[in-house]
C-alpha positions in Angstrom: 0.0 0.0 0.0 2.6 2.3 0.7 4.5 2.0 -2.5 1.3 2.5 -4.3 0.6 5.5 -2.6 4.1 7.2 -3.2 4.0 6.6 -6.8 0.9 7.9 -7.2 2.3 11.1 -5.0 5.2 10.9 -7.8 3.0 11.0 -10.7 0.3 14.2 -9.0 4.1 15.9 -7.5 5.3 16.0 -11.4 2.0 17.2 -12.6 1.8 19.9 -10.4 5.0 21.5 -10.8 6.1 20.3 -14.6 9.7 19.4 -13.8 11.9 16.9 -11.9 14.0 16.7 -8.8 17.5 16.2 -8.3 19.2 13.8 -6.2 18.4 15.6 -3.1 19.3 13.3 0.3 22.3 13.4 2.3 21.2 10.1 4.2 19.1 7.1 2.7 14.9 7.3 3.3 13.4 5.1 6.4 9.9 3.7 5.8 7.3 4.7 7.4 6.1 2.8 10.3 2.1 3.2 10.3 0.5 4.2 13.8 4.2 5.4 15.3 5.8 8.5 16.1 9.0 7.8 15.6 10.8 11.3 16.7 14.9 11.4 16.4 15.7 13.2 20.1 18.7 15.3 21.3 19.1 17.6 24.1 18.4 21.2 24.7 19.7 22.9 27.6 19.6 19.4 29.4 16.2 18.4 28.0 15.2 16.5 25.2 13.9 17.9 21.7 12.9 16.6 18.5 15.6 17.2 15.9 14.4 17.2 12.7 16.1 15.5 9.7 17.7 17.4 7.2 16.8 16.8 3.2 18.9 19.4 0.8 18.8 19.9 -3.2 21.8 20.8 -5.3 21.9 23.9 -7.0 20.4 23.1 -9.8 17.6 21.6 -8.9 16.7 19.4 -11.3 17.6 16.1 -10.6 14.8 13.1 -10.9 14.9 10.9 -7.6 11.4 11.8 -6.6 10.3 8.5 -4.8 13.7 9.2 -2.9 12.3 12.9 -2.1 8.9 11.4 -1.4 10.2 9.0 1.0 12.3 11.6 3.2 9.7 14.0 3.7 7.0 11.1 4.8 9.8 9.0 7.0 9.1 9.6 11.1 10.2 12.9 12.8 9.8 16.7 12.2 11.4 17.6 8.7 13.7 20.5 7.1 14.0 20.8 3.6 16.8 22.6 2.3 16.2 24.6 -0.7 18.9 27.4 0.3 21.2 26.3 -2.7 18.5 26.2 -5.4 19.0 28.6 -8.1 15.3 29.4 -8.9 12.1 28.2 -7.1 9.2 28.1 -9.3 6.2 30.2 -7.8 4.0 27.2 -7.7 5.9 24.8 -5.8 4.7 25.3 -2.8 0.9 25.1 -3.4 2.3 21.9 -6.0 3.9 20.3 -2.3 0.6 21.3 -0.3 -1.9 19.4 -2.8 0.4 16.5 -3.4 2.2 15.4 -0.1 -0.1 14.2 1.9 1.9 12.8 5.2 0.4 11.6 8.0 1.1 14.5 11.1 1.7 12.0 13.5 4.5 10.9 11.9 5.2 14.2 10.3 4.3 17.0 12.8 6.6 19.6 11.3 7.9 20.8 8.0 10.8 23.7 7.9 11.3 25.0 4.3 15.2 26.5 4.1 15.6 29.3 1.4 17.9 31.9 0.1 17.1 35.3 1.4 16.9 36.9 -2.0 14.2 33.7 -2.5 12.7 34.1 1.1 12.2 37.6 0.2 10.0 36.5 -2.9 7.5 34.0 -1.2 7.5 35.2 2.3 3.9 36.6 2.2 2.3 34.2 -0.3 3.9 30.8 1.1 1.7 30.6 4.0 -1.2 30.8 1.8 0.6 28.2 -0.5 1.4 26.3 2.5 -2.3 26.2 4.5 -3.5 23.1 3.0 -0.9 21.2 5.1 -1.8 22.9 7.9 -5.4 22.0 7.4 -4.5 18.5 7.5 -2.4 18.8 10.4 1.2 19.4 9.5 2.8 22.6 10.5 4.8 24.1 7.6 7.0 27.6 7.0 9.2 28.9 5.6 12.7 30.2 6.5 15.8 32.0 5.3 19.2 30.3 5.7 20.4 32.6 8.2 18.0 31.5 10.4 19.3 27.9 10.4 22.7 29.2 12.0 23.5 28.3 15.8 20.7 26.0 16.4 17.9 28.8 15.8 15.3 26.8 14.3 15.1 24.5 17.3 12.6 26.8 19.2 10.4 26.3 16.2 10.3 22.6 16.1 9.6 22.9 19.9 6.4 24.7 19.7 8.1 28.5 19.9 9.5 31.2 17.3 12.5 31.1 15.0 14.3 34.3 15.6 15.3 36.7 12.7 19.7 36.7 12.4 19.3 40.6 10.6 23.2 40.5 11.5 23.7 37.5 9.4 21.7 38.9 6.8 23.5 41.7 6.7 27.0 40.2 6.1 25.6 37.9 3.6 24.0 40.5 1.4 27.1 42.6 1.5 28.9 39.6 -1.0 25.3 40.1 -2.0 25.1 40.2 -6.7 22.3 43.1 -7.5 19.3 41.0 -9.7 16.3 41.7 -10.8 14.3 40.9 -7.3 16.1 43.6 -5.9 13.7 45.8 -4.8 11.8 42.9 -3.1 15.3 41.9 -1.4 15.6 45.5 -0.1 12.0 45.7 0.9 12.4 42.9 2.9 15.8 43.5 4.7 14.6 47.1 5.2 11.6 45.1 7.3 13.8 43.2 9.1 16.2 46.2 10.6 13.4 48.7 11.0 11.9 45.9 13.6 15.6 45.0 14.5 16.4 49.1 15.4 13.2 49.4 17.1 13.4 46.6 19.3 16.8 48.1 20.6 19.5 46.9 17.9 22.1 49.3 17.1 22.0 52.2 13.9 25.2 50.8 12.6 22.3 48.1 11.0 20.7 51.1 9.0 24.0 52.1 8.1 24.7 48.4 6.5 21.3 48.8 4.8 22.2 52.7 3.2 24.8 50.7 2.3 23.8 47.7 0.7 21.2 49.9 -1.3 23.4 52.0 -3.0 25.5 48.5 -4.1 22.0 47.5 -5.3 21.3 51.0 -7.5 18.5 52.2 -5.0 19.9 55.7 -4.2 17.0 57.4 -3.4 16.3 54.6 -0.4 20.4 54.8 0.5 19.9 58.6 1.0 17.3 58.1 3.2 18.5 55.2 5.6 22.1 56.8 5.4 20.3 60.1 6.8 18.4 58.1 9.6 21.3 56.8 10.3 23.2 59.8 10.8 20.3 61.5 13.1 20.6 58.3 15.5 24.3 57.8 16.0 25.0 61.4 16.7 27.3 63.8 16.4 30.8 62.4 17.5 33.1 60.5 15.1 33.2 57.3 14.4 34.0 54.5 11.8 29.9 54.2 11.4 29.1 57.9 11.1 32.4 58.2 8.6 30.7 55.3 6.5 27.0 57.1 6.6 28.5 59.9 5.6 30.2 58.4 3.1 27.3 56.1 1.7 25.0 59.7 1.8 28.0 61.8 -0.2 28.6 59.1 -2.7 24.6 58.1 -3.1 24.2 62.1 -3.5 27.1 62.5 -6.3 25.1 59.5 -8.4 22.0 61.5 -8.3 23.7 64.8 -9.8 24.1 66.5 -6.8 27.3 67.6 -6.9 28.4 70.2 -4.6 26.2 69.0 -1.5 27.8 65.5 -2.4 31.3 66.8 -2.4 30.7 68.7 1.2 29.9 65.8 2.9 32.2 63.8 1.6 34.7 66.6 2.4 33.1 66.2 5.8 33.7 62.0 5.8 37.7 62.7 4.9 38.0 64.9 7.7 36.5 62.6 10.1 38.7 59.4 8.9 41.9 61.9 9.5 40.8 62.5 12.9 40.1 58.7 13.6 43.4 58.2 12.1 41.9 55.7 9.2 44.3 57.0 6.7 43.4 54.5 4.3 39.6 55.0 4.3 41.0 59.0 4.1 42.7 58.2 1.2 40.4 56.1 -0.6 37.7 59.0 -0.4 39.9 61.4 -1.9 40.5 59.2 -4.7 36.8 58.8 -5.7 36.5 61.9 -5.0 39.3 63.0 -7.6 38.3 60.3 -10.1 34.9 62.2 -10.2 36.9 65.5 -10.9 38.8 63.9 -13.1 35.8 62.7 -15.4 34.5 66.3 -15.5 37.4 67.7 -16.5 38.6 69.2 -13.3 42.0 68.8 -14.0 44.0 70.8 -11.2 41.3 69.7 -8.4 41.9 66.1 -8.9 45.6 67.2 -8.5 45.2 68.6 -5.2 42.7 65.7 -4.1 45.3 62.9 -5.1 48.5 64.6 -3.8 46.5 64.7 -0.3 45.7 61.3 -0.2 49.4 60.5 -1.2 50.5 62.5 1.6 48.2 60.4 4.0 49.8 57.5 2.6 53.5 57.4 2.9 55.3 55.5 3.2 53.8 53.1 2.3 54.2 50.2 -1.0 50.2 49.2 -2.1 47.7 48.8 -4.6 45.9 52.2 -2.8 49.1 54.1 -3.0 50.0 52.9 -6.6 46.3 53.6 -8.1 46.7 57.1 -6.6 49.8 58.1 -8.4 48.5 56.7 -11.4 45.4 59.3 -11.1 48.0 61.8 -10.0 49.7 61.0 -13.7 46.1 61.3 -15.2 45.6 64.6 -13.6 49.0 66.1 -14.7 48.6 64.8 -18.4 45.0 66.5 -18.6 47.5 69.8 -17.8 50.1 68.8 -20.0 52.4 68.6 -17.4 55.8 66.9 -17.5 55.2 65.1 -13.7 52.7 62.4 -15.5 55.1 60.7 -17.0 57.1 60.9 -13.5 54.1 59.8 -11.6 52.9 56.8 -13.8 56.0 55.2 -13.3 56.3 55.4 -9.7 52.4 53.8 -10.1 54.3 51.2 -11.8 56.9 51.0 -9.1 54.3 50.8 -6.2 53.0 47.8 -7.7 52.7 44.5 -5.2 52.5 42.7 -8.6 53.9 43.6 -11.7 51.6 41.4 -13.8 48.6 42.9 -11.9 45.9 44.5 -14.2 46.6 47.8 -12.4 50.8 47.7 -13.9 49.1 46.8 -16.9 47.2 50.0 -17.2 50.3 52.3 -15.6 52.0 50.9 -18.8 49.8 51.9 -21.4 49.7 55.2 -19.6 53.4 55.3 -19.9 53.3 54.6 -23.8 50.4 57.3 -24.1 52.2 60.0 -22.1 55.6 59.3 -23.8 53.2 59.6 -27.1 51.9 62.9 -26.4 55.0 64.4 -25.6 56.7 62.9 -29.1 53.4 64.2 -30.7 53.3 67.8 -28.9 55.1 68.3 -26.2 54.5 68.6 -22.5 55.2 71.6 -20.7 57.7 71.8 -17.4 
């Protein structure tokens, strides 16, 4: 009876969502044992818990062991399905699992559905309606983002309780975090999660991380806005967090055209890194700030800005210090100054690596500054 009954789960599973499975268990299925509860047990702070067994997909999600699947999610115990590394999650797929599996709660009180943020972000307000015909027939089901698995903090949920939010661990993922096009939903959602996070008594250096990772994403307009709430709650005194709010507003600001009240702050932000003694962050400002000078043709500004930030910087042999003489060179040749040629190859000099792309480039600056002056000359 109960191989009957999974294939014919098989055949309405691949009906419902039009495509197949991959291999997807990390440990062999156990039959169900009709009538028993059959709960794996650990310990808790000195008590026993259920601890529900883990059932993950590969990336791309597309495998065909289905009776395998089938078999996992209906063996004894509380259940957590890892779909964090899947790629794309059809829409459907939930209300597909919710007509099709049909478990028997005793044996299967509990399902936990593991996601990607970006892809917890998408479903997290229809999958409970996707979800509710399991609940109707006795199993608990939800979803969850991956960060919520860390540190044991889905246990509370499998015990009756809540599964607490990890914003922190959201945070630091979505800073290695590739812009797509569910952005806005992404941002939405994070911007959900630190709003409760701040008001519940979590730090502003959380909106700062979220100014942040909006301007990464293209959404200016929101990074201006969370880099200025940020600003009004940490204060007036320096710090490495009101230095990078008031870096995330100035650069956020320049994007959107506005130039001049862009450069004051970010005049503002270099000041403050001096005075915390982050040269480095110091010097890295004025070089953005100088490459934007540069682009508008600002010759003798971006001069001043990169001789500054080389000042902060010696001595010292880097990447930061080398890409700064190279602008320096840049700057000079937009005068026609002799000191380019000077400058691009102490860039070249500077360089950690010599076959890095960065000597590349202070080499064909070389050859284009010794070009001009064969062409027209360069003045003293």
């Amino acid at each position: 009876m109960i191989t009957l009954s999974l294939l014919a789960l098989r055949a309405a599973f691949q009906r419902a969502i039009g495509f197949v499975f991959g291999p997807v268990l990390r440990s062999p299925p156990r039959r169900p044992q009709r009538g028993a509860r059959r709960l794996m047990r650990g310990t808790r702070h000195g008590r026993a818990v259920a601890v529900p067994s883990a059932i993950a997909v590969p990336p791309t999600f597309c495998g065909r062991d289905y009776d395998a699947l089938l078999q996992a999610l209906s063996s004894p115990g509380p259940k957590l399905l890892d779909l964090s590394a899947a790629r794309s999650i059809r829409p459907d797929l939930f209300t597909a699992l919710a007509s099709s599996w049909t478990p028997d709660p005793e044996l299967v009180p509990k399902l936990a559905i593991v996601l990607s943020f970006e892809h917890w972000a998408v479903q997290r307000e229809t999958a409970p309606f996707q979800l509710a015909p399991l609940h109707a027939r006795g199993v608990e089901a939800a979803i969850f983002y991956r960060e919520q698995t860390l540190n044991d903090r889905l246990l509370p949920w499998f015990e009756g309780g809540e599964a607490a939010h990890n914003v922190a661990a959201v945070l630091c993922t979505l800073r290695r975090w590739q812009p797509s096009p569910l952005s806005a939903i992404v941002l939405e959602a994070v911007a959900a999660l630190v709003n409760e996070a701040v008001a519940g008594g979590a730090p502003a250096s959380y909106i700062v991380e979220l100014a942040s990772i909006s301007l990464a994403s293209g959404a200016n307009v929101k990074s201006i806005r969370f880099a200025r709430e940020a600003l009004m709650r940490l204060g007036e005194v320096a710090s490495a967090k009101r230095f990078e709010a008031l870096q995330v507003l100035g650069l956020a600001l320049m994007v959107e055209g506005k130039v001049v009240g862009a450069t004051g702050i970010l005049d503002g932000a270099v000041a403050m890194a001096i005075s915390l003694g982050a040269m480095e962050d110091a010097a890295n400002l004025l070089r953005r700030l100088g490459s934007g000078e540069l682009d508008r043709g600002e010759f003798s500004r971006a001069e001043l800005r990169f001789r500054t930030a080389i000042e902060l910087l010696r001595p010292s042999r880097s990447e930061t210090l080398a890409s700064l003489h190279h602008c320096l060179a840049l700057a000079l040749l937009g005068q026609g100054h002799e000191g380019a040629e000077v400058h691009a190859a102490i860039a070249l000099a500077s360089r950690p690596d010599q076959d890095s792309p960065g000597a590349q480039m202070d080499l064909e600056l070389l050859g284009n500054i010794r070009g001009a002056r064969g062409g027209r000359g360069l003045a003293s």
